[in-house]
C-alpha atoms as one frame of an Amber mdcrd trajectory, in Angstrom:
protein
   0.000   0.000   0.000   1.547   3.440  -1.260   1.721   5.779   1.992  -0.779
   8.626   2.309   1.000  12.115   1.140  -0.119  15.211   3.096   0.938  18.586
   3.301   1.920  20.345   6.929   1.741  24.285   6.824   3.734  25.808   9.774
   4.269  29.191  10.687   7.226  31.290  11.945   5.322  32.429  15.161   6.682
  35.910  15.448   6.007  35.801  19.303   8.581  32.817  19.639   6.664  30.863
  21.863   6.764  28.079  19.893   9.447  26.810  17.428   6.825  25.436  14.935
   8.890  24.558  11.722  11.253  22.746  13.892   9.242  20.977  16.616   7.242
  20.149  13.034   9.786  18.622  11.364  10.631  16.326  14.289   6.733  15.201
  14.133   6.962  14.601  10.678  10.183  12.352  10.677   8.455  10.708  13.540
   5.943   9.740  11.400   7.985   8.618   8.829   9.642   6.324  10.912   6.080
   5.116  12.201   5.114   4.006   8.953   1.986   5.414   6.367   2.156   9.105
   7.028   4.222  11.349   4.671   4.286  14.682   4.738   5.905  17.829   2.951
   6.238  21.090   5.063   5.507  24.581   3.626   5.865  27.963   5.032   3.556
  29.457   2.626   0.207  29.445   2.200  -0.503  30.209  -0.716   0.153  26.769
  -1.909  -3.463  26.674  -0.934  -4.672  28.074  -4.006  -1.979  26.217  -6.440
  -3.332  23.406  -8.146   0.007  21.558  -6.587  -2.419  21.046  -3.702  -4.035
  17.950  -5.540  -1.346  15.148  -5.119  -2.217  15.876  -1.542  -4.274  13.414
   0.285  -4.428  15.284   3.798  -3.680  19.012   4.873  -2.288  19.385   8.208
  -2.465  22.896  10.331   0.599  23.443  12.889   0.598  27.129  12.918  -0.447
  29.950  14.898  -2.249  32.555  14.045  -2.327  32.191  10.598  -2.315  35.211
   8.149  -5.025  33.676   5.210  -6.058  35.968   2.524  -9.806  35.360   1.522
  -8.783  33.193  -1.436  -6.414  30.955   0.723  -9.013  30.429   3.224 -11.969
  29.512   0.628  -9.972  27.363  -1.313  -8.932  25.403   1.796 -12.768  25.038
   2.699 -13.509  24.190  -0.879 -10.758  21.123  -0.290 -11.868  19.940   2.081
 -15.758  20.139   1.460 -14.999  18.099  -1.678 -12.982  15.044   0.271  -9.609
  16.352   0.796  -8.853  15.542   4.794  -7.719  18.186   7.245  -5.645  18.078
  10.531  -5.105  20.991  13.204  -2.075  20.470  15.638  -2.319  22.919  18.622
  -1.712  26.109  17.788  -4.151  25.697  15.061  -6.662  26.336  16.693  -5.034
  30.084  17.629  -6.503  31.749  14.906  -8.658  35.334  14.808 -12.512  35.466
  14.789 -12.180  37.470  10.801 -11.465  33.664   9.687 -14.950  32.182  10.819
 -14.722  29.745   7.870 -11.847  28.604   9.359 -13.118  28.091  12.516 -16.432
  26.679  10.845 -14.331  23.711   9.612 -11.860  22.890  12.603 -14.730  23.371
  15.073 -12.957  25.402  17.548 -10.729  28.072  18.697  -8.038  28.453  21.632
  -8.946  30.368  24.551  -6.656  29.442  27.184  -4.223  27.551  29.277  -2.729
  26.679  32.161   1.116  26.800  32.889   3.003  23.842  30.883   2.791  21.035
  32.864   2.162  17.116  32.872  -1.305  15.603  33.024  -3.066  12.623  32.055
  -5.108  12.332  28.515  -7.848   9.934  28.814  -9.899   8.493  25.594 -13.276
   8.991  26.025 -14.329   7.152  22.789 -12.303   3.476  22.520 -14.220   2.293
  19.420 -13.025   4.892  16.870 -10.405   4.344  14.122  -8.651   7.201  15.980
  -8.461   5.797  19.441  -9.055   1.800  19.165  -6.048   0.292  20.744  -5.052
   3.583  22.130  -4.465   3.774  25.953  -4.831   6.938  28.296  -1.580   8.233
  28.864   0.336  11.237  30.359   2.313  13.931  28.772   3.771  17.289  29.534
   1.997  19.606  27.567  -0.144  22.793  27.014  -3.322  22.025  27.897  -5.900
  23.961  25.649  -9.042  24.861  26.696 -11.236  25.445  23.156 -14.336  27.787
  22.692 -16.026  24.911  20.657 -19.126  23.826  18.587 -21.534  21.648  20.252
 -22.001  18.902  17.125 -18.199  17.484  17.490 -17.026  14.150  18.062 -15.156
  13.909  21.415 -12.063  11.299  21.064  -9.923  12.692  24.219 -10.144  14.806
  27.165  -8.688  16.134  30.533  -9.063  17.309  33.506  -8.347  21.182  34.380
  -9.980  22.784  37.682 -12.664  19.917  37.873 -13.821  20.629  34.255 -13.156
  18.415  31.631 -11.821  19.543  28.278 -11.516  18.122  24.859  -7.963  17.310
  23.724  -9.158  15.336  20.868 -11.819  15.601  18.374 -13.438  14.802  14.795
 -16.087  15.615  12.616 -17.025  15.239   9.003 -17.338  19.262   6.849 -18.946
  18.710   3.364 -17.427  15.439   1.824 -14.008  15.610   4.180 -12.841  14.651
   7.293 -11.056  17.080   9.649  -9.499  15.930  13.181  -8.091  18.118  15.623
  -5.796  17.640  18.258  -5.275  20.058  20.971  -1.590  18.773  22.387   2.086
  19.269  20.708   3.903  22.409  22.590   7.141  21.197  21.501   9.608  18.026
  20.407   9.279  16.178  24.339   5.115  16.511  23.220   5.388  15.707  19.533
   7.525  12.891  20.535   4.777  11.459  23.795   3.874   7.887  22.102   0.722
   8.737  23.196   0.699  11.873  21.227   2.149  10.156  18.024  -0.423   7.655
  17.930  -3.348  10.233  17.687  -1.429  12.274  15.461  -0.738   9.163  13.203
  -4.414   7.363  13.225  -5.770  11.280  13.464  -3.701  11.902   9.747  -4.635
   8.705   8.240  -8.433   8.800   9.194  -8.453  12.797   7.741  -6.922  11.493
   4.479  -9.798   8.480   4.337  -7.251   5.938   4.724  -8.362   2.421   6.723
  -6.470   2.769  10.613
């Protein structure tokens, strides 16, 4: 079986809080080394609109506040409405309320967290292509707590001040499949087992590949 080719867009994050292009290159040789998931890394976006954008299977999101003109952003909806998969990595979901399309097809957007720190992810649903076979685990992280929508598909959670938040999640937009995952600060996250195997299944089940 020929492995699944995606695209990862990561940005330069001019508040250096993260060290996207590099903490996503480590994810995407981990990958590699995992097996199915391939993926070429671009720092610009609008590779969105060129019709290069059709060998791709999957896109994946690992950047923060991303600067979409209105073209960028519709043809990435109109992708992914017609089957193309999607995947958001953390700071995807850091993004400004003018892209509400955007939003529209992740599901949700970042609206805080608490001090980096380690903390257990539990799967909430163990039956999912995502999740079967995946254990609850604990990593040192960010964890996100998401303004969401209410129609989303809930794959993994935690625990912050007695509330439980999504970490995990996936829902169908048009003809695609997008999956979000809320974890991956930096290489000691994108390298968690834990994390890799949502990442991995999370890519593959996007791009409409069996898990």
């Amino acid at each position: 079986m020929e492995p699944l080719r995606g695209v990862m867009f990561v940005s330069l994050d001019p508040g250096r809080r993260h060290e996207l292009p590099r903490t996503g290159a480590i994810l995407m040789e981990r990958l590699a080394e995992r097996g199915q998931a391939l993926l070429d890394m671009s720092l610009d976006l609008s590779l969105l609109e060129s019709p290069l954008m059709a060998r791709y299977d999957v896109c994946v999101f690992y950047t923060v506040w991303p600067a979409f003109s209105p073209l960028q952003e519709q043809a990435l909806l109109d992708q992914v409405r017609s089957g193309k998969g999607f995947v958001g990595i953390h700071t995807a979901a850091c993004v400004g309320p003018e892209h509400q399309g955007y939003i529209d097809l992740l599901g949700g957007t970042f609206r805080m967290h608490p001090p980096h720190g380690e903390f257990q992810v539990t799967i909430r649903d163990r039956e999912h292509p995502i999740t079967r076979g995946v254990n609850d685990f604990v990593i040192t992280d960010e964890l996100y707590v998401t303004d969401r929508a209410p129609d989303l598909h809930v794959l993994a959670t935690a625990v912050h001040e007695g509330a439980e938040h999504p970490l995990a999640w996936c829902r169908t937009y048009g003809s695609g499949r997008v999956f979000y995952l809320a974890l991956g600060h930096d290489p000691g996250a994108v390298s968690n087992p834990g994390f890799l195997a949502l990442a991995e299944r999370g890519i593959e089940w996007a791009a409409g590949s069996p898990t």
